[in-house]
N, C-alpha and C positions, 0 to 999 in steps of 0.2 A: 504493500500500500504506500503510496505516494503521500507525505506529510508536508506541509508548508508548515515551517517551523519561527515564529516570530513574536519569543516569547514577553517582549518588552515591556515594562519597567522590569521583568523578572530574569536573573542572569540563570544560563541553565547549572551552573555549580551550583549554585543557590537552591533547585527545584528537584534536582536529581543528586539522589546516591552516586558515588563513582560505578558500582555494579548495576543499577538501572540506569545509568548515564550512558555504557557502554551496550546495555540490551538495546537500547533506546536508536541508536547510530546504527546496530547492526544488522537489526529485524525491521528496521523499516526503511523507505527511502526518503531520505529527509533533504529536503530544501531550506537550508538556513536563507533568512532575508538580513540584508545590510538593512538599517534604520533609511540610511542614507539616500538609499536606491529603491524604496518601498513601493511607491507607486509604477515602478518600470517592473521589478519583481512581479509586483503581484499579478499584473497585465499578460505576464509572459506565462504563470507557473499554476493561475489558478483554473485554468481550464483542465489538467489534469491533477489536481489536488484531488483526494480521496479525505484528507482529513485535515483542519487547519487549526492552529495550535496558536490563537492571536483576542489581543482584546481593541483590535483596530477596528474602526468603522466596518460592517462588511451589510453595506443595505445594498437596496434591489438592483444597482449596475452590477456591483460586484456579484452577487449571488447570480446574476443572469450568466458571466460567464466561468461561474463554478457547475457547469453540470454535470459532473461527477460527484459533487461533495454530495458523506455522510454523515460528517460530524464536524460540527465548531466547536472549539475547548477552549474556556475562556480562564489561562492559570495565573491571571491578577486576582480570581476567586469572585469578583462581582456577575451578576449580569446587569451592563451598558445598556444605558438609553442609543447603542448608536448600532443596532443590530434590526435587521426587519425579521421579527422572531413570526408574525405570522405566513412570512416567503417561506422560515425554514420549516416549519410545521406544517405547511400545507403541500411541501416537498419531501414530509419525512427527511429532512435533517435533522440530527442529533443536538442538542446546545447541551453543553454541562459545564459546570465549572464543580473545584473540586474543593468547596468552601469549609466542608464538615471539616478536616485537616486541622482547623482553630480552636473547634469546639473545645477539645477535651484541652488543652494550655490556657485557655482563656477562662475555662470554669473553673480552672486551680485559683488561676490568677483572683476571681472575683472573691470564691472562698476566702482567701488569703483575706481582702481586703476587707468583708465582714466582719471576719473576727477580728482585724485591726479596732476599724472602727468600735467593734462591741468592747474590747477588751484594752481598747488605748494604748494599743503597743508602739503606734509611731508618736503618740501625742506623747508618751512617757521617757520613752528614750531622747526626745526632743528636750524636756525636761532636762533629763539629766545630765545632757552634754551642757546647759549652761547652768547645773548645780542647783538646779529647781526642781528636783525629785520630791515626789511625794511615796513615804513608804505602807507598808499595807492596807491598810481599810481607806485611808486618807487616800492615797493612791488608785482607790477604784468608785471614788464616790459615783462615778458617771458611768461604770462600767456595767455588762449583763450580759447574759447568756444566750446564744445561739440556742442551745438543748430547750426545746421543749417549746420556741417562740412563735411567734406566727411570721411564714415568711414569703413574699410576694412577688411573681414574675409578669413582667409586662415584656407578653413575649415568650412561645414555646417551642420554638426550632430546634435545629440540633445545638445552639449552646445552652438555651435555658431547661435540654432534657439532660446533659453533659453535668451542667452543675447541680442537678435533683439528685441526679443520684450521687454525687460525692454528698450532699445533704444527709444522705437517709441516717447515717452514725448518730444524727443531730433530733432525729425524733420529731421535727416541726411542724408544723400544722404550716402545709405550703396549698396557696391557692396562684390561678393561672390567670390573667387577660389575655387572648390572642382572638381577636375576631376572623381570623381565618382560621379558625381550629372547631368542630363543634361540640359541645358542652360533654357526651359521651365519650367522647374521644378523649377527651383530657382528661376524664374520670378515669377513663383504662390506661391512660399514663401512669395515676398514681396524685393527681392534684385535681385538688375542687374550683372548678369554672368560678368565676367571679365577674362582676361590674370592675371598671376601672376606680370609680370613683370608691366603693366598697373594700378591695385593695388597698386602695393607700389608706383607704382610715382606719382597717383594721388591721395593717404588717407592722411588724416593729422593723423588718429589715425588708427594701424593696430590688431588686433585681432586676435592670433596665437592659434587655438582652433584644429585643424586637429589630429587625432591618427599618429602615426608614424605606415612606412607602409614600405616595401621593398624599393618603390620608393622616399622616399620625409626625407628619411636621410638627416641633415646638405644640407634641400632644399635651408634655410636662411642663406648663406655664404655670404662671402666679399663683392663680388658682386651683391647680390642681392640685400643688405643692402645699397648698394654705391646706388640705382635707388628709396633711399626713399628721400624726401624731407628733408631740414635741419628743424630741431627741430620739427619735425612729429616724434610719439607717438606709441611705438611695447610694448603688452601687449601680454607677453608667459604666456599661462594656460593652455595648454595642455603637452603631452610631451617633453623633454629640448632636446630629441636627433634628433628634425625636426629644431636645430638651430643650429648655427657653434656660442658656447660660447667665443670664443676668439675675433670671430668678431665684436658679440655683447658687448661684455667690451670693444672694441676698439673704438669701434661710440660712447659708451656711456661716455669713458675717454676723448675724445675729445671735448665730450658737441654738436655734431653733433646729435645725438641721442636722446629723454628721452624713455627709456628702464624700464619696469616692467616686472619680471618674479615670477612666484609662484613654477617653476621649477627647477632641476639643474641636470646635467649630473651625477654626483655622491650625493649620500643622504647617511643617512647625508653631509652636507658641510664641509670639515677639518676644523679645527680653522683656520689651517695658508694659506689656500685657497686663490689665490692673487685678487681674484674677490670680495671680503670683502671689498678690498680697494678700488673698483673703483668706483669716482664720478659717479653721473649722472642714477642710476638705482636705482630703487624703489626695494624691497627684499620682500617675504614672504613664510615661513620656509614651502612649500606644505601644507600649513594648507587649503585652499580655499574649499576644500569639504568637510571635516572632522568637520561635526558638528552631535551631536548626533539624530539631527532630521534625518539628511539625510540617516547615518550609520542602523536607525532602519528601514527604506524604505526598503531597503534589503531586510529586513524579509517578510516587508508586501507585495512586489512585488512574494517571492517567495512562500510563501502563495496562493497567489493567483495564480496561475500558475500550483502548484500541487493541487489545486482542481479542475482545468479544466481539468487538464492530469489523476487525480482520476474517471470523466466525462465521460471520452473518446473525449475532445474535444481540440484543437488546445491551445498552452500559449499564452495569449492576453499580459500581461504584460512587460514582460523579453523581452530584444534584444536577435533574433535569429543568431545564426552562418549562415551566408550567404553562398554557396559554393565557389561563385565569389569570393570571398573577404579575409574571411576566413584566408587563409592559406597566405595573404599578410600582416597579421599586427603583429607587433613587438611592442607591449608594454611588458616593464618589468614587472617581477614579484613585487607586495607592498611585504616592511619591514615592521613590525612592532617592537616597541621595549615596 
C-alpha cells in the first residue's frame, strides 16, 4: 500500500518506536512530503495514495484527485475543521486519529492534581520553601479527602472513563454531564447521569475532561462557576476554550475556588500574563500527555490500523470521524516548538 507520509507538527522519532519506525518504512511504501514542496507533492503522489498520514487541508479538490484513498490519519490526534469529512464518508474513506494514546497520562496527571489540590501538597511545600510551614492539624485546616466524596465529570470520552477508573480505590460517588452520551449508557459505565448545573452544586471535586464543540464554548462562565460549592475542587484537562478564564482567576483570586488547569486559552502563556499572579490555582505548562511512552502509541495505534485496512478489514484501533459529531468539534490545531 502506497502511504503519503506528512506527519507535521509531529516529527516521526517523536510518533514511532525505532522497531515500529523500521516496520513502518518496510511494509509499506511510503512517500515522505518536504513541508517545503507540499503542494507540488501532493498534486503529483495523491492520485495513487492508498493511505495519507497528514493533518493538512485535504477538502473536495484534493479528495477528487485521491481516488484511491482508504484512509486519512490525522497523528496531530484532533479532527480539523479543514477536512470535507462528508466526501470521505460518502466514499467510505477511513478518518481516524489516534487520540485515546493521552487518555491514560492525562488521567494520572488530573488525579495527581486533585489530591494536590484536596490535600495542599503544592500550596505546603510553597510554604515551606519560604519558612511558612504550617505543621499538623494547623497545616491541613483547608485540607479533605478524595475517599468517599462526590466527584464530577463534564465530559465522558476516553479520558474522563481513563481517570474513573484510577478513581475506583477512592470509593466516590462520581456523577457524569456528557450530552452526547445517553443516561443508560453512563449508568453501564459505572457513573450517574446528571444536569450540568446539579454537578457543580453537588461535587466537591469537578473534572473538566469534554472536547470543545460548537456548543459548550466558555460553557464554565461566571455563572456556572457561582453554582459550585465554596472551596470545591475544578481540574481543567481538556480544552481551556470550554472555560471563561477570567472567571476562573476570579473564584480562584478570591480563594472561593481551588482551581487546576493543564490548559490555557493562548500557549504559550506570555511572561506578563496577569493569570501568573493569581493565588489559589495549581499551573501545569500542557505537559499532562506529552510523555514519550504515550507520543510513540501513535505509531503503534496507527500500525495497527493500516494493516487491517492492508486486510481489507475495518480500523479497530484509531477513533473514527463520526458523521454526527464530526463537523461539531473545534479543537485547535498543536504547536510545537
Amino acid at each position: 500500500m502506497r502511504v503519503l507520509y506528512d506527519p507535521d507538527p509531529r516529527q516521526t522519532e517523536e510518533i514511532f518506536s525505532a522497531d515500529d519506525r523500521e516496520r513502518f518504512f518496510s511494509e509499506f511504501d511510503v512517500i515522505e512530503i518536504d513541508p517545503a514542496e507540499r503542494e507540488a507533492a501532493y498534486a503529483r503522489h495523491l492520485p495513487e495514495a492508498d493511505i495519507v498520514i497528514s493533518q493538512q487541508a485535504m477538502e473536495a479538490d484534493r479528495l477528487q484527485r485521491a481516488a484511491k484513498l482508504k484512509a486519512l490519519i490525522n497523528v496531530e490526534t484532533n479532527f480539523l475543521p479543514n477536512v470535507d469529512y462528508d466526501a470521505c464518508l460518502r466514499r467510505g474513506v477511513h478518518v481516524l486519529t489516534p487520540a485515546s494514546v493521552f487518555a491514560l497520562p492525562v488521567a494520572e496527571m488530573g488525579l495527581c492534581m486533585a489530591l494536590s489540590l484536596a490535600r495542599g501538597v503544592h500550596s505546603s511545600h510553597s510554604d515551606f520553601l519560604s519558612a511558612n510551614e504550617k505543621y499538623g492539624l494547623e497545616g491541613n485546616m483547608d485540607a479533605e479527602l478524595l475517599t468517599g466524596s462526590r466527584i464530577g465529570f463534564v465530559g465522558f470520552g476516553d479520558l474522563g472513563r481513563a481517570l474513573h477508573k484510577l478513581l475506583a480505590p477512592f470509593q466516590a460517588k462520581v456523577a457524569a454531564f456528557d450530552p452526547w452520551l445517553p443516561d443508560n449508557h453512563l449508568r453501564r459505565l459505572g457513573v450517574e447521569p446528571s444536569s450540568l448545573d446539579d454537578l457543580l452544586r453537588q461535587s466537591r471535586v469537578v473534572f473538566v475532561v469534554a472536547s470543545i464543540t460548537t456548543e459548550n464554548a466558555h460553557l464554565l462562565d461566571a455563572e456556572k462557576l457561582s453554582l459550585m460549592q465554596d472551596q470545591a475542587m475544578l481540574v481543567l484537562l481538556s480544552r481551556a476554550a470550554i472555560a471563561d478564564f477570567d472567571a476562573l482567576a476570579n473564584e480562584a483570586a478570591q480563594g472561593r475556588l481551588r482551581i487546576a488547569t493543564d490548559v490555557f486559552p493562548e500557549e504559550p502563556v506570555a511572561a506578563d500574563d496577569p493569570i501568573r499572579k493569581v493565588p489559589g490555582i495549581l499551573f501545569s505548562a500542557h505537559r499532562a500527555g506529552a510523555l514519550t511512552s504515550a507520543l510513540q502509541q501513535i505509531g503503534a495505534l496507527v500500525l495497527e490500523d493500516m494493516s487491517q485496512i492492508a486486510k481489507g478489514l475495518p480500523p479497530v484501533a484509531c477513533r473514527r470521524a463520526e458523521p454526527e459529531t464530526v463537523g461539531r468539534l473545534r479543537s485547535k490545531p498543536i504547536e510545537t516548538t
